[in-house]
N, C-alpha and C positions, 0 to 999 in steps of 0.2 A: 663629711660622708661617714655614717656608720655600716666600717665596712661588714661585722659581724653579724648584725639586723638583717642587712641581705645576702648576708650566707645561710641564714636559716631557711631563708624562701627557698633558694637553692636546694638546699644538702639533699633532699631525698633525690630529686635526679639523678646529683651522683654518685649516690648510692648506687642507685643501677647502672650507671656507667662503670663502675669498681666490679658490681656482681658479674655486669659482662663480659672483663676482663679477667674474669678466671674460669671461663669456657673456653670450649675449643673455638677457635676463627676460621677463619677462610674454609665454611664447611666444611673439616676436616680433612682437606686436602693439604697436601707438600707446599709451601709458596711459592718453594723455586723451582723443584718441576713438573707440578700441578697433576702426577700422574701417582702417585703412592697416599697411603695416609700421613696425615701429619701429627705424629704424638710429641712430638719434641718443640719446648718451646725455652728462650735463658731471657733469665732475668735481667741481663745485662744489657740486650738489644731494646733500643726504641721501637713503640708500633708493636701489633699484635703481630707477630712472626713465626709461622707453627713450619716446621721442616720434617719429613720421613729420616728414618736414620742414616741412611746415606748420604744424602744434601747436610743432613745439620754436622755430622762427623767432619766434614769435608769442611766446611763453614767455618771449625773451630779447632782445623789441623795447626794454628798458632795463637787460639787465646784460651791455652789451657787453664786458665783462673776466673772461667767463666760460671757462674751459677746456672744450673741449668735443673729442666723440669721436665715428667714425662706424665702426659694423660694413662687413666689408670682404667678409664670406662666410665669413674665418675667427676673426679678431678685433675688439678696436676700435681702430683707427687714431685717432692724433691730428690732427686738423684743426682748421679756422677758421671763425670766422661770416664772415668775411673772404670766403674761399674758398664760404662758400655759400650766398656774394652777399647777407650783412649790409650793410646802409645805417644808419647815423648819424643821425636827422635834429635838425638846432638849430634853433631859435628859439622852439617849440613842445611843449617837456615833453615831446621825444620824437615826436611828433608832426606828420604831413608838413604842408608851408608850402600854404597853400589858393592861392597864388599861385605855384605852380612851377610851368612851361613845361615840354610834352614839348619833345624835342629835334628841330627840323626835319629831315624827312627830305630835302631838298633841296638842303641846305646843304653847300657845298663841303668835302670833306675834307683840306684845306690850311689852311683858315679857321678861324682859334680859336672856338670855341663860347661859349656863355655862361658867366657863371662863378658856373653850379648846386653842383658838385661838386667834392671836392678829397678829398687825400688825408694822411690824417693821423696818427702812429703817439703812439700814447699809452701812458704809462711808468704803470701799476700795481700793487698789492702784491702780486697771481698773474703780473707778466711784463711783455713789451713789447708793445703791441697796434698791429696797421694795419687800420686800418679807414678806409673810402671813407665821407663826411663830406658829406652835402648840406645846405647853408649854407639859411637863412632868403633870400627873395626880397621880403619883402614893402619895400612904399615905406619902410614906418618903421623898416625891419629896422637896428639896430643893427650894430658893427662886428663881422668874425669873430671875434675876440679877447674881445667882450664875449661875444657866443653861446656860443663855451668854458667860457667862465669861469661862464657861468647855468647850464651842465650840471656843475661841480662842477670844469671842469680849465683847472689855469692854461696856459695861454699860454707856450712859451716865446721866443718872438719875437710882433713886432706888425705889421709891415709883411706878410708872407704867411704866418702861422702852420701849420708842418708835422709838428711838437711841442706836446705836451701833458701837463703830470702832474696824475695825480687829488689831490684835497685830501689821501684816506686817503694814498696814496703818500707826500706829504711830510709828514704828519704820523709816520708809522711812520719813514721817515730820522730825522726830530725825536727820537724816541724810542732809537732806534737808536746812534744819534751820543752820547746824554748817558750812558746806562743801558751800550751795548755797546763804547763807544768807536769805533762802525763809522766807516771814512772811507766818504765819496763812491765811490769807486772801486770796497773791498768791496760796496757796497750794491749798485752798477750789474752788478757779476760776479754777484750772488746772481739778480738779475732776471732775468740773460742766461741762467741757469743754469736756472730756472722754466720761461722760454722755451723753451726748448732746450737740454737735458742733455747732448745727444750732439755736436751744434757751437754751445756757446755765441757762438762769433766770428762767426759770420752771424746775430745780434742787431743792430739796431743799438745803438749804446754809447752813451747818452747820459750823461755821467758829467762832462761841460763843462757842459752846460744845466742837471743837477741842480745842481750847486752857483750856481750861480747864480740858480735859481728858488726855493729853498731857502730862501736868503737876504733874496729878494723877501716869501715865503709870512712867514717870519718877523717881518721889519719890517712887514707888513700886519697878520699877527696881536698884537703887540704895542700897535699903535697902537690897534687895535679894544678889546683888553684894559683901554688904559689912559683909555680913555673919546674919544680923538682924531678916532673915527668917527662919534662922535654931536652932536657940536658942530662943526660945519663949521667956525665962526670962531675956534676954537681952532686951533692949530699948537705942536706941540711944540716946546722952548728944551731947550738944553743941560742934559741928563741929568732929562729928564721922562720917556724912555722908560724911565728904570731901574725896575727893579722892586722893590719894600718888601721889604727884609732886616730879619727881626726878631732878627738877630744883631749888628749893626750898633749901635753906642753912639747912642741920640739922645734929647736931653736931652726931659725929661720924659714919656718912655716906657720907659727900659730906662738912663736916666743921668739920676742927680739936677740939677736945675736951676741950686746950685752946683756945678757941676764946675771951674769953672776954678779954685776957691778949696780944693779937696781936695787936693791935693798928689798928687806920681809915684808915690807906693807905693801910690794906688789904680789907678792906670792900669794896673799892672801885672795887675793885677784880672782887668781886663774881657777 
């Protein structure tokens, strides 16, 4: 079968299938509650899916690393949950702190304010994200670093964390690095690139931090691997971290028990 021959027959259909899909759908109505306009539609859902901003905010109260898009009157522009006033909230599953203070309205504009709110850009497998980040408030709240790290992203600093990469993120570098050979560098241009096609360099580059949190994610993952996180009073010695090579000669698994007593012309063997 020449499958290309009849792709040509095809292609102009879906041509307009493609052009279809960058109008508005469902008559520009909400999908989910069929009563507001729908200018909001992400890249990341299946299906033509257009939502008012209500519905889609609510939609995407936990996958803030979604690509998303807003009709403009003539197409769909690329925008941000950022941009349309997304909030983060930590310490609570997503869910705001029952202990957060409005912000006094009295209170001098010189005067640092509490420290509700921060600003955080987070490195994912769709791109680089900033998003405005309200911290947990409560007495027993744990450190910012730890709140991170309970919503799935590490940390890449600890004293004021402003940086963060998602678990998937360095697991897919993990993968990238053994399988594609990718260095760090590629990987961060690929991101900036996700981000922003047309000026990847007002990205910010995080491609210092990656290799460094990288490395962190991995020796954590390891240790967890090798059983070092379940036994607190364990501590790893000298080459406990390595991992079971079953290529590796060891005697009474893959090399007889006399070995020292076989002589070099089996060595040459193994």
């Amino acid at each position: 079968n020449d499958f290309l021959r009849e792709w040509v027959t095809k292609r102009e259909s879906f041509l307009q299938l493609l052009l279809e899909l960058e109008g508005p759908f469902n008559d520009g109505l909400c999908t989910q509650c069929g009563s507001s306009d729908g200018h909001f539609c992400c890249s990341d859902y299946i299906g033509d899916l257009v939502h008012c901003h209500t519905c889609f905010m609510e939609h995407h109260k936990l996958l803030p690393f979604h690509r998303i898009q807003k009709w403009n009157g003539t197409y769909f522009d690329k925008t941000t949950l950022h941009d349309q006033g997304y909030i983060l909230h930590l310490g609570h599953h997503g869910g705001i702190c029952p202990d957060m203070e409005d912000p006094w309205l009295d209170i001098e504009g010189n005067l640092p304010g509490a420290d509700n709110d921060g600003m955080v850009n987070t490195v994912h497998t769709t791109g680089v994200f900033k998003h405005k980040v309200r911290w947990c408030q409560c007495q027993s709240a744990p450190k910012k670093t730890v709140q991170l790290f309970q919503l799935q992203l590490f940390p890449a600093s600890h004293l004021q964390p402003e940086t963060a990469f998602t678990f998937d993120v360095l697991d897919h570098f993990h993968i990238d690095a053994m399988e594609c050979k990718t260095a760090a560098a590629s990987f961060i241009k690929k991101l900036c690139r996700l981000t922003n096609n047309a000026f990847p360099y007002v990205v910010p580059n995080r491609e210092r931090e990656l290799c460094r949190v990288s490395r962190q994610w991995h020796d954590l993952q390891s240790r967890k691997w090798l059983g070092f996180g379940h036994d607190v009073e364990k501590t790893p010695q000298n080459g406990n971290l390595a991992h079971y090579c079953p290529a590796c000669p060891q005697p009474g698994i893959n090399l007889p028990d006399d070995w020292n007593s076989v002589g070099e012309v089996w060595f040459g063997l193994v």
